[in-house]
C-alpha positions as YAML, in Angstrom:
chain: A
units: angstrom
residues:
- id: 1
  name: UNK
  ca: [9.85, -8.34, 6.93]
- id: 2
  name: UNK
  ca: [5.90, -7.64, 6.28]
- id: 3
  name: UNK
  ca: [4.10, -5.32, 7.38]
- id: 4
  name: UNK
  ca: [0.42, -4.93, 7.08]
- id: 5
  name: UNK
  ca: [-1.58, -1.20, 6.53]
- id: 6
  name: UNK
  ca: [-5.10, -0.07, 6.32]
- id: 7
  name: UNK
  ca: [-6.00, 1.67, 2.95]
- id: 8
  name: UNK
  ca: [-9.32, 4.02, 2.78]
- id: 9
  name: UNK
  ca: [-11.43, 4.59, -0.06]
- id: 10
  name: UNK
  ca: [-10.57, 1.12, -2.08]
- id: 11
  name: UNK
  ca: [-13.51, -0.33, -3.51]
- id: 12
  name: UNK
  ca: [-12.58, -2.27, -6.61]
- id: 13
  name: UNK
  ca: [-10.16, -4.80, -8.70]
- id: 14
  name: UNK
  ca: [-8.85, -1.28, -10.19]
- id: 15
  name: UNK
  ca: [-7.94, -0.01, -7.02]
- id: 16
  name: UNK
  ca: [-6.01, -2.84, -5.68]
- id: 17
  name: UNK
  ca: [-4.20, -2.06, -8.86]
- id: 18
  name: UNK
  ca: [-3.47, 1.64, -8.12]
- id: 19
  name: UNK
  ca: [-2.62, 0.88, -4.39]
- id: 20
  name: UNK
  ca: [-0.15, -1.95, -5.34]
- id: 21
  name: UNK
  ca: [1.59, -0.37, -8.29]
- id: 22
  name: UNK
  ca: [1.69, 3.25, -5.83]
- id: 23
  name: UNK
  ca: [3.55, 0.93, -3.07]
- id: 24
  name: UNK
  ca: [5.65, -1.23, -5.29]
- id: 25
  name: UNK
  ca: [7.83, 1.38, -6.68]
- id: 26
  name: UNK
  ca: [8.54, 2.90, -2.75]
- id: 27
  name: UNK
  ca: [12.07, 1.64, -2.06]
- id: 28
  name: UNK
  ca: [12.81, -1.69, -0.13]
- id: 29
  name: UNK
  ca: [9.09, -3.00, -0.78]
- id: 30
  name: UNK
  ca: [9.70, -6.19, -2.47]
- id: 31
  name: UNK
  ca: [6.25, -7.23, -2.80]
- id: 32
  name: UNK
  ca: [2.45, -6.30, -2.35]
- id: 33
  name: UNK
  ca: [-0.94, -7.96, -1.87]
- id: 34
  name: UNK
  ca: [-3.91, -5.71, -1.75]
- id: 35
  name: UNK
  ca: [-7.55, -6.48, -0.65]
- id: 36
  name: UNK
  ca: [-10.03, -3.91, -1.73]
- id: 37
  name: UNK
  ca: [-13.08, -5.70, 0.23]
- id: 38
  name: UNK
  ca: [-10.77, -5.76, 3.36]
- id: 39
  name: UNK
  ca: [-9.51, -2.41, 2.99]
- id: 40
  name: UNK
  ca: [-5.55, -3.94, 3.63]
- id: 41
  name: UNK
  ca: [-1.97, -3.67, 1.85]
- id: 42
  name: UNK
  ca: [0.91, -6.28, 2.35]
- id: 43
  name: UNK
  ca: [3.91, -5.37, 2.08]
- id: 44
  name: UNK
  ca: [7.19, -7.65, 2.44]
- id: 45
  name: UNK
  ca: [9.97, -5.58, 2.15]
- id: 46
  name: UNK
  ca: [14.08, -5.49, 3.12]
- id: 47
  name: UNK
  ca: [14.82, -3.31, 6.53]
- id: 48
  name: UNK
  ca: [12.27, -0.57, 7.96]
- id: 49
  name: UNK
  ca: [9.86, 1.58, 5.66]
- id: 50
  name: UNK
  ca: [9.76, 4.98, 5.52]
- id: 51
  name: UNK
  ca: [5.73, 5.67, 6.94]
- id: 52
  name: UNK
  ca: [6.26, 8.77, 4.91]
- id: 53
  name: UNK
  ca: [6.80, 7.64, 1.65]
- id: 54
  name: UNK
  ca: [4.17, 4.44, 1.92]
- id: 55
  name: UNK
  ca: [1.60, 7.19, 2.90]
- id: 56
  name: UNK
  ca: [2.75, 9.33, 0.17]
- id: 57
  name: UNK
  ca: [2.70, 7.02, -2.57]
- id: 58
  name: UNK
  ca: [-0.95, 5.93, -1.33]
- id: 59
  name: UNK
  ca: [-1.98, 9.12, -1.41]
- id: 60
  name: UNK
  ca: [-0.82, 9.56, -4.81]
- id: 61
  name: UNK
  ca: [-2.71, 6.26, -5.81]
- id: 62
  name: UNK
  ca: [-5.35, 8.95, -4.52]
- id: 63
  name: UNK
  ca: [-6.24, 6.72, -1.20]
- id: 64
  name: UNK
  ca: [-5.45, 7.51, 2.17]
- id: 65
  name: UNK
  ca: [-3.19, 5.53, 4.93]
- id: 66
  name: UNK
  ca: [-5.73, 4.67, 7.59]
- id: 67
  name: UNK
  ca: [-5.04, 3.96, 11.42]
...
């Protein structure tokens, strides 16, 4: 499955960084691309995602989830 979020507050290389190594290590994400200039995270993963924890890790990355 992929699924495809908005991130706020990425502006740089280091940020994709942050944002994909936040997201990688929530469970059942198999893999992340991240696009600081258009502000997106993709995420293939196995089954459903917990919106929870993808918006917690991002938020630990210190970016926000956006709608």
């Amino acid at each position: 499955m992929q699924t495809e979020i908005v991130i706020e507050g990425m502006t740089c290389e280091h940020c994709e960084h942050a944002v994909g190594q936040a997201l990688t290590a929530v469970g059942g994400i198999t893999s992340v691309s991240v696009d600081a200039e258009a502000g997106i995270a993709v995420m293939e993963h196995e089954g459903p995602l917990a919106a929870d924890a993808v918006a917690a890790a991002v938020a630990e990355a210190g970016y926000s989830v956006g709608e």
